[in-house]
C-alpha positions as CSV (number, residue, x, y, z in Angstrom):
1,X,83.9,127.5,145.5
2,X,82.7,124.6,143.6
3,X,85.4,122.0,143.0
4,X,84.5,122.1,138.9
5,X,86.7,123.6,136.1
6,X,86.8,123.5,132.8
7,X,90.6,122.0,131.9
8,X,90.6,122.2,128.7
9,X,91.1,125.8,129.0
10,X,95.2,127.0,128.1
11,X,97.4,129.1,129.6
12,X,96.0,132.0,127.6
13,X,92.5,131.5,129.4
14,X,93.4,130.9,133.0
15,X,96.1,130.7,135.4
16,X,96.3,127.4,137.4
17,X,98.0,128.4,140.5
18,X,99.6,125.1,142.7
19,X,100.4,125.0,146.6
20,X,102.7,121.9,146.9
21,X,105.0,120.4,149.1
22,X,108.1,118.1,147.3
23,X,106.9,115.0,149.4
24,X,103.4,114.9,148.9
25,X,102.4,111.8,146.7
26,X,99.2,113.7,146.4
27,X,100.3,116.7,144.8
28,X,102.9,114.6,142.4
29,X,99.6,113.1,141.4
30,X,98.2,116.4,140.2
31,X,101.8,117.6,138.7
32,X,101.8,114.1,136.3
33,X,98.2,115.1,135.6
34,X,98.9,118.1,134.3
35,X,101.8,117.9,132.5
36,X,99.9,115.1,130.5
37,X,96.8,117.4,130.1
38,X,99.1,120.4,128.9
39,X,98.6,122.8,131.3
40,X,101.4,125.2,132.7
41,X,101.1,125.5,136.4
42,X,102.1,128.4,138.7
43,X,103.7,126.8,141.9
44,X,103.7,128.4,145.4
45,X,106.0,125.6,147.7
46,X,104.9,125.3,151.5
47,X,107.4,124.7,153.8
48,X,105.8,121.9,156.1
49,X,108.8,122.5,158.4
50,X,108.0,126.1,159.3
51,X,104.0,124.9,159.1
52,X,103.6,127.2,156.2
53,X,100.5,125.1,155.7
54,X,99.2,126.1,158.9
55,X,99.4,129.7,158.8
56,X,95.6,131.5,158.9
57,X,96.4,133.1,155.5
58,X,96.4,129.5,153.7
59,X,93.5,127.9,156.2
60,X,91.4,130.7,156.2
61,X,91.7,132.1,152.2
62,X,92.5,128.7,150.5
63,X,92.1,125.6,152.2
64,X,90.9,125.0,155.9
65,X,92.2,121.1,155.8
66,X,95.4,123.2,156.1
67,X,96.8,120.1,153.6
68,X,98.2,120.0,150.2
69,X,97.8,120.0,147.7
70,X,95.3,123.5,146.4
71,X,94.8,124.2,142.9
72,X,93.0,127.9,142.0
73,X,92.4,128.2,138.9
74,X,91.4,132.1,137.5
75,X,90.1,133.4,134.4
76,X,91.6,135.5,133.1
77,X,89.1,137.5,131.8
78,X,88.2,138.1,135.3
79,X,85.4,135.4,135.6
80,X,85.5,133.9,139.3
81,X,88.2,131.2,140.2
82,X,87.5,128.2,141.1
83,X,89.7,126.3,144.2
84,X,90.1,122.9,144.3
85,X,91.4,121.3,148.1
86,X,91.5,117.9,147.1
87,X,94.0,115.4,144.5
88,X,90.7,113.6,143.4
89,X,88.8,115.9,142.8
90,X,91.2,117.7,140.7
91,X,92.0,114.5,138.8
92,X,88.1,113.8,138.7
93,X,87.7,116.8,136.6
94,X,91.1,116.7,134.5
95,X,89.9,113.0,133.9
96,X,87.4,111.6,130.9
97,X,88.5,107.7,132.3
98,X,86.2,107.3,135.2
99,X,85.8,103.3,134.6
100,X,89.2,103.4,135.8
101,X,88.1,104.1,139.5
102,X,88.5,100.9,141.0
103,X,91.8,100.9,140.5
104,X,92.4,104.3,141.7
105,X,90.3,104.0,144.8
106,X,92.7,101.0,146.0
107,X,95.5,103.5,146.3
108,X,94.1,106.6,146.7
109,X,92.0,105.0,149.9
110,X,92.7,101.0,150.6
111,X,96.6,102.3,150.4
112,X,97.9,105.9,150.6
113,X,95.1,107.1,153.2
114,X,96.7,104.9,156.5
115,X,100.4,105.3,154.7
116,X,99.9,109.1,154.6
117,X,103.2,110.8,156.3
118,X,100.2,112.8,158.9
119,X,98.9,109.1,159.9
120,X,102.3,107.1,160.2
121,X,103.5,110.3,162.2
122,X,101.4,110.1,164.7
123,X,101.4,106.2,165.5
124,X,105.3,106.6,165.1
125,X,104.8,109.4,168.6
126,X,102.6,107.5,170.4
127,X,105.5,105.4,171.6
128,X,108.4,107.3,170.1
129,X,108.7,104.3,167.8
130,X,109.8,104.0,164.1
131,X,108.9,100.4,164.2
132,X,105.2,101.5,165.1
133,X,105.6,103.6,162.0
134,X,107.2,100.6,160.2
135,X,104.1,98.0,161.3
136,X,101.4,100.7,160.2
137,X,102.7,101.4,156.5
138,X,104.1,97.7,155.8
139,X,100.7,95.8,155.8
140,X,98.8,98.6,154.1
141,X,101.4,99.0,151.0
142,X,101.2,95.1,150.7
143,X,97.6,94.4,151.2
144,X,96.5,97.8,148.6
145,X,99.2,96.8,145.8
146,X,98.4,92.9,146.4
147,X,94.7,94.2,145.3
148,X,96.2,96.3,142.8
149,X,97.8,93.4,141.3
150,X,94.9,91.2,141.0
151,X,92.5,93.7,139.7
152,X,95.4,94.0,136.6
153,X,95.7,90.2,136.3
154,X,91.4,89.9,136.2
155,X,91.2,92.7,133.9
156,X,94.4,91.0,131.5
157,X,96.6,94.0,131.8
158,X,99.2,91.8,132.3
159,X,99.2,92.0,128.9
160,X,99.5,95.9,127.9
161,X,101.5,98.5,129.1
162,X,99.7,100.7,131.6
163,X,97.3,100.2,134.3
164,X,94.0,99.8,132.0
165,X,95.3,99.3,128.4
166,X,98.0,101.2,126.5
167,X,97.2,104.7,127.1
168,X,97.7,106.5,130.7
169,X,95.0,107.0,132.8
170,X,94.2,108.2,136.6
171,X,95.3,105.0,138.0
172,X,98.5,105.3,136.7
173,X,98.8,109.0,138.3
174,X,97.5,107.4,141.4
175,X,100.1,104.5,141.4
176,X,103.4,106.0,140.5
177,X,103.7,108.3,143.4
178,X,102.3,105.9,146.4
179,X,105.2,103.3,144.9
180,X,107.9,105.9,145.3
181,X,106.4,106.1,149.2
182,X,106.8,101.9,149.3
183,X,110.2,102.5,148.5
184,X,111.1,105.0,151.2
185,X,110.2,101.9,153.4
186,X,112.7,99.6,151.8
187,X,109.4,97.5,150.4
188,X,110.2,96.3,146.7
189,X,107.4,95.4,143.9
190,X,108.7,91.4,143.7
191,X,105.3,89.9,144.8
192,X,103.4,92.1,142.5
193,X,105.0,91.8,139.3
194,X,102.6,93.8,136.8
195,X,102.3,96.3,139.5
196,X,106.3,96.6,138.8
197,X,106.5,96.4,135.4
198,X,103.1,99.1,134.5
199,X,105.7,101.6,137.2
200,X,108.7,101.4,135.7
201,X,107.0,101.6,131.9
202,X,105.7,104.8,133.3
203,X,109.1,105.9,135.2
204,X,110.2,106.5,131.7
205,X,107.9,109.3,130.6
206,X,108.5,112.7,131.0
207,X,105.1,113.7,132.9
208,X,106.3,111.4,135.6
209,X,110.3,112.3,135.5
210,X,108.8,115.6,136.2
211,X,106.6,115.3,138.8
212,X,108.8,112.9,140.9
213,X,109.2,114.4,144.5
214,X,113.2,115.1,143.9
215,X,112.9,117.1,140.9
216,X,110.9,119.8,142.4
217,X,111.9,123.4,142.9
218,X,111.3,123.1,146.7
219,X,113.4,119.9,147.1
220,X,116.3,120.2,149.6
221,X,120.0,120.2,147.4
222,X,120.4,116.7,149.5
223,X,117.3,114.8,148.4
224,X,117.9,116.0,144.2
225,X,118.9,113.4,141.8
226,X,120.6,114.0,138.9
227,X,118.2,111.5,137.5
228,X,115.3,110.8,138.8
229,X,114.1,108.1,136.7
230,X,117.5,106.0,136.9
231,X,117.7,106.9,140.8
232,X,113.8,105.3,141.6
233,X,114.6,102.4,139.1
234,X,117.4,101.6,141.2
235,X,115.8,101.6,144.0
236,X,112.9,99.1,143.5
237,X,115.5,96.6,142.4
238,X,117.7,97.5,145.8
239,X,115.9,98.4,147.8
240,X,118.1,100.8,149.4
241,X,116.3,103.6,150.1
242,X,116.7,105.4,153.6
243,X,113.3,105.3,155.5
244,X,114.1,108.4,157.3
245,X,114.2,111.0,154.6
């Protein structure tokens, strides 16, 4: 199917059916996305554990990446449905702020891509080594959010409150969710400090309360915070968080 879709369809007009996993920082992308855009999704969770992803049902019918996340969206005046296998692509067409892609592309590639929990997996088993896994993610959170930082600082939003200007856009979708993964390696936001301050501004709103990866209805009962928002502020200024969950 073609990754296109017209999102400015309701509820009333389609159904937006989501295949997520609690830990994916690319599906939290797509869950702040739509809660900003309005749109009600319809979840199916995947239980990585069990390899729910990998089953032939999900590779063959939905996506054959066997990843996360899969949006299908279907009309529902029985028009075809449209499937969309990738976070950018569904952000690309929930998104009217494409100047903002520079920004986006130093997560979403320069940062999350060799940080991505397939990736640090298997350096970590190479060797059986959680520093390998340590030495891979490290210099690729500091060298993408270093970038980050000075693309802010050229573009003066040092000086406003989100990533480019004062209204959200898809870097700020982008960012939120590759920071919470920084913190999960005991990394804090001290050398970038717009970086820090544009993450906790948006730590604050609702879309992103929502999305974060221990407020969703698969988490475990021993990763949930009471409050998310309070919980991830505390940690960029501890940095405290356990690597291994």
């Amino acid at each position: 199917m073609a990754a296109t879709a017209d999102f400015t369809q309701n509820d009333t007009e389609a159904a937006f059916h989501f295949y997520s996993y609690y830990r994916s920082s690319c599906c939290q992308r797509i869950i702040i996305a739509a809660h900003l855009k309005g749109i009600d999704l319809e979840y199916s969770y995947l239980n990585f554990s069990v390899k729910e992803h990998r089953t032939d049902g999900y590779k063959n019918d939905l996506n054959p990446s066997t990843s996360v996340p899969t949006l299908v969206i279907t009309p529902r005046n029985g028009g075809e449905k449209t499937i969309i296998r990738q976070s950018m692509a569904t952000l690309d067409a929930m998104s009217d702020r494409v100047y903002v892609r520079d920004l986006t592309n130093i997560i979403t590639i320069d940062t999350q891509l060799p940080t991505n929990f397939r990736i640090v997996q298997r350096v970590r088993a190479l060797r059986e080594s959680l520093d390998d896994q340590v030495a891979l993610a490290h210099p690729s959170f500091i060298d993408g959010f270093e970038a980050f930082e000075d693309l802010l600082v050229k573009q003066g939003s040092e000086r406003e409150s989100y990533s480019f200007g004062n209204s959200i856009s898809m870097a700020d979708v982008v960012l939120v969710p590759t920071v919470d993964q920084l913190v999960v390696y005991r990394l804090d936001l001290d050398f970038v400090p717009n970086v820090k301050r544009v993450c906790l501004a948006l730590k604050e709103l609702d879309a992103f309360k929502a999305a974060h990866w221990r407020n969703q209805g698969d988490t475990p009962e021993r990763f949930r915070a009471n409050d998310c928002t309070s919980y991830m502020t505390s940690k960029l200024r501890s940095q405290s968080a356990n690597l291994h969950e």
